[in-house]
PATI-35065 format. One record per residue (C-alpha): x, y, z. Coordinates in steps of 0.02 Angstrom, whole numbers, padded with zeros to 5 digits, always signed. Last residue first. Layout:
<pts>
XYZ
...
</pts>
This chain:
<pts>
-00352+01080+00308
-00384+01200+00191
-00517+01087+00098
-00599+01063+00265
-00632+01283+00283
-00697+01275+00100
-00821+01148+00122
-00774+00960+00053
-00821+00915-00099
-00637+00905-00185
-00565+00812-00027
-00713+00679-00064
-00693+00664-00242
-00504+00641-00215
-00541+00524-00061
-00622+00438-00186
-00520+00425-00331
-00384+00389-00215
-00479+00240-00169
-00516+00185-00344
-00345+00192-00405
-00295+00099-00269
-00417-00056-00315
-00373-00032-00499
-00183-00045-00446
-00205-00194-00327
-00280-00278-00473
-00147-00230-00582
-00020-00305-00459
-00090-00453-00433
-00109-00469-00626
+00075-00438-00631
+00110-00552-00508
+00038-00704-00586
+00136-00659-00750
+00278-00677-00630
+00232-00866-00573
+00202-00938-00703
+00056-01066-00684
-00072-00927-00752
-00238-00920-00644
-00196-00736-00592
-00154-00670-00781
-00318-00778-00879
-00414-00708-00724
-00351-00526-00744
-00386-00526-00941
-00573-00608-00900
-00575-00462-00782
-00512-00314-00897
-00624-00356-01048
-00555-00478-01178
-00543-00486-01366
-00364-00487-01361
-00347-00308-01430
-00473-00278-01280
-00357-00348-01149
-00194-00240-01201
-00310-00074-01218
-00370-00132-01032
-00192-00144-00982
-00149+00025-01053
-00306+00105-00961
-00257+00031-00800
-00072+00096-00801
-00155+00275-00859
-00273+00275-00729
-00151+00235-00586
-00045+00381-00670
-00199+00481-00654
-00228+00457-00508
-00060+00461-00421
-00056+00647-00512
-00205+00704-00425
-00165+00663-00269
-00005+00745-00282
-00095+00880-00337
-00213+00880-00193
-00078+00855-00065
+00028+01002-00141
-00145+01116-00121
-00162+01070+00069
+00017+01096+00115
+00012+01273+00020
-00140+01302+00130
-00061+01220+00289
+00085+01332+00284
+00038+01477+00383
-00034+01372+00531
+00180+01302+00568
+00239+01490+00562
+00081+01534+00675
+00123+01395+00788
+00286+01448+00816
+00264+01636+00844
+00142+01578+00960
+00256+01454+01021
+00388+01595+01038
+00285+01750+01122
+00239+01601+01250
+00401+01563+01293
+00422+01751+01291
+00304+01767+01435
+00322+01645+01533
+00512+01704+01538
+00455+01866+01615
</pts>
């Protein structure tokens, strides 16, 4: 008898917990889609900053990362880590959007 209703419960459980995984599923993909295109924007900004200097993003991020000072040294590191992020959520974005429809609930 209570086999039984511990079972009744982590079915009841479980089916709570499997009813959520679409709503999961489609908050993941938007937040995914927002870090993008923030990412993007950042990256796009600094290129705009680059070009009005006459220089495409990596001569801008060599002239940043060679600098003596010490903060404008991290802020290249830090675009450069943003380009390099951008371009893996880009990717798993692609990916999760090319996925079956059974994998894109999951």
């Amino acid at each position: 008898m209570i086999l039984r209703r511990i079972v009744f419960f982590l079915a009841l459980l479980l089916g709570v917990l499997a009813s959520q995984v679409p709503e999961f599923a489609q908050q993941y993909r938007q937040r995914l889609g927002g870090a993008v295109d923030e990412l993007n924007r950042i990256i796009r900004a600094f290129d705009a900053d680059a070009a009005r200097m006459q220089m495409n993003r990596d001569t801008g991020l060599e002239r940043l990362l060679g600098n003596p000072d010490g903060f404008v040294r991290q802020r290249g590191e830090q675009i450069r880590a943003d380009a390099a992020r951008a371009a893996r959520l880009e990717a798993q974005l692609q990916s999760y959007e090319s996925a079956g429809p059974f994998c894109a609930q999951l």
